[in-house]
C-alpha positions in Angstrom: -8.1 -87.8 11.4 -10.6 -85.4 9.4 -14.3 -84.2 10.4 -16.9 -83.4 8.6 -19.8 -81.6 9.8 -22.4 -81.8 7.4 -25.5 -79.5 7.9 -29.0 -79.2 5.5 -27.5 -76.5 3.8 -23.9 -79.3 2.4 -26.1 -79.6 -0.7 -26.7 -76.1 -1.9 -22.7 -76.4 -2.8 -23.1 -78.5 -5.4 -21.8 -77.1 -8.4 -21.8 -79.8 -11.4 -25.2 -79.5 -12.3 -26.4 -80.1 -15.7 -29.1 -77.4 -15.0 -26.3 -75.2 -13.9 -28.6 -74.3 -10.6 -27.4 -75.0 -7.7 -29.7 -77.2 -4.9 -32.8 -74.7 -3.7 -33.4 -73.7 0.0 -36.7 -74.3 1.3 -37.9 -70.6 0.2 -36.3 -71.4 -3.5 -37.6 -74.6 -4.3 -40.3 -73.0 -6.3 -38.6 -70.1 -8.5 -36.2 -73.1 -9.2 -38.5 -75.0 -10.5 -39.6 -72.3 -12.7 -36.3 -71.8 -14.2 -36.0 -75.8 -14.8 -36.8 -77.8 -18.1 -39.7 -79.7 -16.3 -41.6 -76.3 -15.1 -42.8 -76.7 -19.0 -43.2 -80.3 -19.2 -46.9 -81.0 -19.2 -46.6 -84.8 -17.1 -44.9 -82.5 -14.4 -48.2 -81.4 -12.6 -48.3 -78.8 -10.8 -52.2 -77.3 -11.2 -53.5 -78.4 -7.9 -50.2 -75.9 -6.0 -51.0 -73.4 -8.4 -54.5 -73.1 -7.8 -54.3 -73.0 -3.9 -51.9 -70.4 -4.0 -54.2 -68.1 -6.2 -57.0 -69.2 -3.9 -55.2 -69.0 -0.1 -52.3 -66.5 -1.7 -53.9 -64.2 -4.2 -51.0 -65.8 -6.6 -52.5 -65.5 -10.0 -50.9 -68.3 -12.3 -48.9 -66.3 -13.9 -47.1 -64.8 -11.3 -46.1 -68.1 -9.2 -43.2 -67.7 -11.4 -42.1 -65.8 -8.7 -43.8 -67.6 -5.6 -41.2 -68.0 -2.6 -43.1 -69.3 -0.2 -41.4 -71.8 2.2 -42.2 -75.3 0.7 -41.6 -76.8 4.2 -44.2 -74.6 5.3 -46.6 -74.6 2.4 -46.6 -78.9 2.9 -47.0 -78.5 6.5 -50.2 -76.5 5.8 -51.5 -78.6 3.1 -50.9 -81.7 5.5 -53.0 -80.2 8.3 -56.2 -79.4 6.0 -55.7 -82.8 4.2 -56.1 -84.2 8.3 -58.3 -82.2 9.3 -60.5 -83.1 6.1 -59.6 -87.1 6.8 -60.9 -86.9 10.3 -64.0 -84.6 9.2 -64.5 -87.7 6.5 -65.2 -84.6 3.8 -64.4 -86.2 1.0 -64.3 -83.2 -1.6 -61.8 -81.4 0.8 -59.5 -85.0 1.4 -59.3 -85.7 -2.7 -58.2 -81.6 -3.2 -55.8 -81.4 -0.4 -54.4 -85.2 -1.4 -53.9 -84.1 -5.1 -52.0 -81.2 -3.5 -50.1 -82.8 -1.2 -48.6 -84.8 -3.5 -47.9 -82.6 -6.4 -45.7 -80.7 -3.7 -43.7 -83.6 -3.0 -43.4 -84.7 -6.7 -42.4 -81.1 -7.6 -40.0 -81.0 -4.8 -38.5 -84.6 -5.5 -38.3 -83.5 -9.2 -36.6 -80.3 -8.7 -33.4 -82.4 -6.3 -33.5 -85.2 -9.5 -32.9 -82.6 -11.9 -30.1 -80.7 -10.1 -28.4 -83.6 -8.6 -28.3 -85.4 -11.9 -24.6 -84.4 -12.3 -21.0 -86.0 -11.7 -20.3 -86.8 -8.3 
């Protein structure tokens, strides 16, 4: 009988990508993007992320080509002002934070699509 241990780093060994990029950690998730198709794809929006990271991260747009920051972390964050501004009832702050929140987790859902869009 074989076992297989499996941890949340199995994925990053997938080879067969069409991109040719191999699954991101949580720190890569972002330069990966930037070296994908979609990181010039105009439905793909990101504006929200990049303009919180120039604001909290002194990111200027053009150089969150080479953002690392955690994206665990950086949704983590954005989830506790988007909480805090729910149970505040401020409504410009819930609509920004919202808007960010879920361009993180469409960029991060689109970045796994495109890599994992390979052979089995």
């Amino acid at each position: 009988m074989k076992t297989y241990i499996i941890g949340a780093g199995f994925s990053k060994s997938y080879e067969k990508s069409p991109t040719l990029l191999k699954m991101p950690l949580a720190n890569e998730v972002f330069k990966t993007y930037n070296h994908l198709n979609i990181s010039s794809d105009p439905n793909v929006l990101v504006g929200d992320i990049i303009s919180y990271v120039n604001q909290f991260y002194n990111i200027s747009p053009l150089e969150f080509i080479d953002f690392n920051m955690n994206i665990e972390d950086l949704h983590s964050e954005i989830e506790e002002k988007l909480s805090m501004a729910l149970s505040q009832n401020d409504f410009v702050n819930k609509v920004t934070y919202y808007r960010i929140y879920n361009q993180l987790v469409f960029l991060f859902t689109s970045v796994l699509n495109e890599i994992q869009n390979g052979p089995i």
